[in-house]
C-alpha positions as semicolon CSV with decimal commas, in nm:
position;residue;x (nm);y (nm);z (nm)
1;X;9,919;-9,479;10,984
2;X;10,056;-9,754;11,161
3;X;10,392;-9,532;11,254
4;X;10,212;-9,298;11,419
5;X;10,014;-9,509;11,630
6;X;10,297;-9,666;11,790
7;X;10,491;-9,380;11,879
8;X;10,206;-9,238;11,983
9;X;10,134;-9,532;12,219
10;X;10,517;-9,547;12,327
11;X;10,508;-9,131;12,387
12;X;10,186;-9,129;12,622
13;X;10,129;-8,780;12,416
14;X;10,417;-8,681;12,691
15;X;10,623;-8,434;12,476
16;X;10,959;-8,481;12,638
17;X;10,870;-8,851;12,567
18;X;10,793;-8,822;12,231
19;X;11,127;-8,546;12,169
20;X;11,343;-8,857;12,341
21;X;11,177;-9,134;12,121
22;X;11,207;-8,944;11,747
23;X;11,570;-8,799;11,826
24;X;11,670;-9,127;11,946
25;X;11,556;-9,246;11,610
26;X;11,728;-8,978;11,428
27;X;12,074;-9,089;11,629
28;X;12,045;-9,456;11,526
29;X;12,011;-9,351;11,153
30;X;12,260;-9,144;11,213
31;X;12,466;-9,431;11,368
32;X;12,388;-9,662;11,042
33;X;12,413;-9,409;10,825
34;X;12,811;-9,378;10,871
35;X;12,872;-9,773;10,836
36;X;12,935;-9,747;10,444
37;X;13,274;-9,570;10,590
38;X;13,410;-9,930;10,680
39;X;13,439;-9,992;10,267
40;X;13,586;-9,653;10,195
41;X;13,945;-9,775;10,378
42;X;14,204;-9,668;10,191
43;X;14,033;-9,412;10,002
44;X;14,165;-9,006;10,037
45;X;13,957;-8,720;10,077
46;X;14,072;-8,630;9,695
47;X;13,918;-8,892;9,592
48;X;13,564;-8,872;9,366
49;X;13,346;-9,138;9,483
50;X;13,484;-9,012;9,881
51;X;13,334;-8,670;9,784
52;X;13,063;-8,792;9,580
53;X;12,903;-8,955;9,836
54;X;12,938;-8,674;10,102
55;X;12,802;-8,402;9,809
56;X;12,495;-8,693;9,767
57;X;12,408;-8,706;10,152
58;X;12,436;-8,314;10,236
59;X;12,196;-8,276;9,927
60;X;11,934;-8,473;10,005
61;X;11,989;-8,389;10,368
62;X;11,931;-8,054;10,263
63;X;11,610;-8,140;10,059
64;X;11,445;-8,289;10,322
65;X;11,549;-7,976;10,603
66;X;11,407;-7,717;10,400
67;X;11,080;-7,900;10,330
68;X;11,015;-8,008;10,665
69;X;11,155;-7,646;10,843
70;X;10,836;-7,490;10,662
71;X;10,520;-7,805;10,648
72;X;10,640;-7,887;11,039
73;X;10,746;-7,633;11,158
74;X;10,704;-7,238;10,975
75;X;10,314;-7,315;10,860
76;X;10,198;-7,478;11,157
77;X;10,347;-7,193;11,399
78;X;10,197;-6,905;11,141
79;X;9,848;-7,142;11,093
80;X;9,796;-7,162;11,518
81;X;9,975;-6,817;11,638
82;X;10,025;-6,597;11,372
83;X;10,295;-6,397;11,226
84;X;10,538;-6,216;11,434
85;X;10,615;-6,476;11,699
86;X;10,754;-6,719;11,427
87;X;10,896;-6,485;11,247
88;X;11,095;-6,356;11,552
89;X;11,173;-6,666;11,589
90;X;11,285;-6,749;11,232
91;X;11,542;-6,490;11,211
92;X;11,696;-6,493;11,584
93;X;11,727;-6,918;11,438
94;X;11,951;-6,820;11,184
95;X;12,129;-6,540;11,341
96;X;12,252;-6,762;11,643
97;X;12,378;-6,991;11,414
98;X;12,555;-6,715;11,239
99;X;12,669;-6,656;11,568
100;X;12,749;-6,969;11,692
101;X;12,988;-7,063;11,364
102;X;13,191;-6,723;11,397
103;X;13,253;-6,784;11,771
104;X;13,313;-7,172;11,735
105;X;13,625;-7,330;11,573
106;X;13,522;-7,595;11,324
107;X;13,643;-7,791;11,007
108;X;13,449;-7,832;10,709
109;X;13,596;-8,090;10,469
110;X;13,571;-7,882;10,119
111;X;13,535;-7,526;10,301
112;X;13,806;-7,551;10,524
113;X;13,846;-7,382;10,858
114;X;13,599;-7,181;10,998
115;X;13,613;-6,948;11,335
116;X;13,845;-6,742;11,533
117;X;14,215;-6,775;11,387
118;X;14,384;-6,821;11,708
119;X;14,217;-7,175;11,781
120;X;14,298;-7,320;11,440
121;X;14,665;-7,427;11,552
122;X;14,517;-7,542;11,892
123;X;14,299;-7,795;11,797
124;X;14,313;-8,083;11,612
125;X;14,152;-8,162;11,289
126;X;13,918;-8,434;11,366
127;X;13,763;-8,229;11,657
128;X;13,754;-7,952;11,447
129;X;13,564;-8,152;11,195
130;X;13,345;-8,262;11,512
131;X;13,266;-7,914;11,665
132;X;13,133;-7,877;11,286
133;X;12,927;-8,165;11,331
134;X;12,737;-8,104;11,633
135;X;12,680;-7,775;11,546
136;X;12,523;-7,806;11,246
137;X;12,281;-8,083;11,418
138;X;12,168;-7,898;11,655
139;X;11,954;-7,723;11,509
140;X;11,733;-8,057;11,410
141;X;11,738;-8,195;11,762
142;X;11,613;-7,836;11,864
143;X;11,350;-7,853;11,578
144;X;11,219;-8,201;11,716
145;X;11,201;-8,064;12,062
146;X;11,003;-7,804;11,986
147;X;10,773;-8,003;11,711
148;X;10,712;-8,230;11,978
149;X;10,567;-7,967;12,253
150;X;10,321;-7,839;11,955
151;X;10,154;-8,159;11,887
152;X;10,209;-8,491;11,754
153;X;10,155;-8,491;11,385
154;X;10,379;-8,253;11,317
155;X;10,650;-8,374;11,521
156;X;10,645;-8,760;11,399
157;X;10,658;-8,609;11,066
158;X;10,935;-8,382;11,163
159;X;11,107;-8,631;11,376
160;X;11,050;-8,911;11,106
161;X;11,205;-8,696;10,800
162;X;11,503;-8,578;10,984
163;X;11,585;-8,994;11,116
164;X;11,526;-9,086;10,692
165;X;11,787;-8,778;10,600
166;X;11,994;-8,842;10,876
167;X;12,124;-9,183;10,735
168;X;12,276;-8,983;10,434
169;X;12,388;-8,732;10,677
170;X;12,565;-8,963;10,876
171;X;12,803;-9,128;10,608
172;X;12,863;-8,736;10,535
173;X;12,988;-8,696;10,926
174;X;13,180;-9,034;10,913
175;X;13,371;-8,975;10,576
176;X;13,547;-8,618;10,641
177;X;13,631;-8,774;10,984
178;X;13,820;-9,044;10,820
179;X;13,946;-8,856;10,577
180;X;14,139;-8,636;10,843
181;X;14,218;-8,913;11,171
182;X;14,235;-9,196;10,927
183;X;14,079;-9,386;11,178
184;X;13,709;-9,566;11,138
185;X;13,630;-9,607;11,516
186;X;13,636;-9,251;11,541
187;X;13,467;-9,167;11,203
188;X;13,179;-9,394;11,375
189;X;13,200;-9,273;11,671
190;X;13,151;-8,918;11,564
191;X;12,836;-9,022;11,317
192;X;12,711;-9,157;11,690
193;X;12,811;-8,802;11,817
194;X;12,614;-8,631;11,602
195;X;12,306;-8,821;11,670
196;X;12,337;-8,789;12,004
197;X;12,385;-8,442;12,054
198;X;12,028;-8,426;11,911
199;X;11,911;-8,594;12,154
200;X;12,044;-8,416;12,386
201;X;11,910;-8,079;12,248
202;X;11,565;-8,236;12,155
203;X;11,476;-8,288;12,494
204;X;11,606;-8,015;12,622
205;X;11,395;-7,825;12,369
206;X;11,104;-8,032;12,472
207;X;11,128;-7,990;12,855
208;X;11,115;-7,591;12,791
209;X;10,859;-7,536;12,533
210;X;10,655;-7,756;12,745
211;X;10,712;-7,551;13,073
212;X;10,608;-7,171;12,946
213;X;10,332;-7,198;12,602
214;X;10,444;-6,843;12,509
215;X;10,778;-6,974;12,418
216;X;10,659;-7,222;12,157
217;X;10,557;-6,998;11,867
218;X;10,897;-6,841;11,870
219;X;11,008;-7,153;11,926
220;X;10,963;-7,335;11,607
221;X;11,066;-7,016;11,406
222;X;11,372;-7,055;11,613
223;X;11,401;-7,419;11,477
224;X;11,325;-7,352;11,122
225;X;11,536;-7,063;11,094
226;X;11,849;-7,263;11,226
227;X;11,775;-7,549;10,971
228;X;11,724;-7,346;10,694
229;X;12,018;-7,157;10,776
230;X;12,264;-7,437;10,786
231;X;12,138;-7,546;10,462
232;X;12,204;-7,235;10,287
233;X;12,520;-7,121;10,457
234;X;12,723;-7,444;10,495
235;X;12,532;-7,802;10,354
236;X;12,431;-7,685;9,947
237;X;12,780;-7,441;9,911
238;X;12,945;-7,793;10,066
239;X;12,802;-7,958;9,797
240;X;12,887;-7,706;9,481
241;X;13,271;-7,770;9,554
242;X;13,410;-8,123;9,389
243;X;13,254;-8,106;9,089
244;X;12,949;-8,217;9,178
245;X;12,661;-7,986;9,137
246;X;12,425;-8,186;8,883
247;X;12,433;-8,474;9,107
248;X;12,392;-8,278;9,453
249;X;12,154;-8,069;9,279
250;X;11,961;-8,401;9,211
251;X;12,006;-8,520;9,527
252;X;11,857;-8,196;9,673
253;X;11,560;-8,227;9,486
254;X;11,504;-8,608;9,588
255;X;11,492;-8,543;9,949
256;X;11,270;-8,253;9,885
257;X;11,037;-8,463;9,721
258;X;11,059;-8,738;9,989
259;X;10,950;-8,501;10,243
260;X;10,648;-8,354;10,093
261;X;10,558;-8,739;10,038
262;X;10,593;-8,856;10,378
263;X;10,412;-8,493;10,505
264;X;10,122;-8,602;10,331
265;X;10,107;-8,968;10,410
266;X;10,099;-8,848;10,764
267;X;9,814;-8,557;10,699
């Protein structure tokens, strides 16, 4: 595939390389994805095409997470190490994130506030909303990091479905940022946020997994776990709020079907 030759050319089969080049990808979709915000001025947070859209996004989003968290990430690490190191991996994924959103003040736009009381007066909605953001994409720049120090298939598939659900994801970042600063610079600018902090994490991820093999197994579990975590605990329950369900459940289903296309295109 024509895809994978290039970025495989571009990467040098250097894994940071290839961690910087998909989760810069994922950032610019992310980046695009929240442009549709500049026609929603004027529109509330109340209203149903504002939280149509955002239900949409987070389920195909969420679609596309849990398919890739297992063919990219789960299988390959069971497939090439085994059991226990990925599955060590899967749960200490999920229970950092657990972790990380009880410890962390942060503003979901159907949910509400989330974290330690004492901060919610503090800080102000939008970075609230933010703080959600970046923790909740994390867990896919961590995923491409460590996709990306296993091998190359795997991580341009990986790295390829979370740029496609990342579009989707970013109009879902830009929206609830509107909705509470009003402002669409910022709502941009946080879609941008988002994307970047992947980056950030991605190569991070890369630069480690890289440096000590024994880490990598655990690694990916890691990765998966905090995906699939994040789509159970916060994206799907996001989406079963306004009204929505049929349509997010749809959604879901759609990006779920995307990935396993694009995973085998790729095989």
């Amino acid at each position: 595939m024509i895809v994978v030759r290039v970025i495989s050319d571009l990467s040098g089969n250097n894994a940071v390389l290839l961690a910087l080049i998909l989760s810069t990808l994922a950032m610019l979709s992310t980046t695009l994805g929240g442009l549709p915000v500049l026609i929603m001025r004027g529109k509330r947070a109340s209203d149903r095409s504002f939280s149509l859209l955002v239900d949409l996004g987070l389920g195909f989003s969420s679609g596309v997470m849990v398919v890739a968290s297992f063919t990219s990430l789960i299988i390959p690490a069971i497939e090439e190490f085994g059991l226990i190191s990925p599955l060590f991996g899967l749960i200490a994924g999920a229970l950092s994130v657990h972790l990380v959103n009880s410890v962390i003040p942060h503003e979901h736009l159907i949910k509400g506030y989330e974290g330690p009381s004492q901060a919610a007066k503090k800080l102000k909605a939008a970075w609230l909303v933010a703080l959600a953001i970046i923790i909740h994409n994390l867990p896919e720049g961590l995923s491409i990091g460590v996709a990306s120090a296993f091998g190359l298939r795997d991580a341009i598939a990986l790295g390829l479905a979370i740029a496609i659900q990342d579009a989707p994801e970013g109009l879902a970042v830009a929206l609830p940022v509107y909705a509470t600063s009003g402002r669409v610079a910022r709502a941009l600018f946080y879609a941008w946020l988002s994307g970047f902090s992947e980056v950030v994490l991605a190569v991070i991820a890369a630069s480690l997994t890289s440096l000590s093999a024994p880490l990598l197994p655990a690694a990916m579990g890691f990765g998966a776990g905090a995906m699939i975590y994040v789509v159970s605990h916060e994206a799907l329950p996001e989406t079963h709020r306004s009204g929505h369900e049929n349509k997010a459940t749809l959604s879901f289903f759609t990006g779920f079907v995307v990935m396993l296309i694009l995973d085998t295109m790729l095989g």
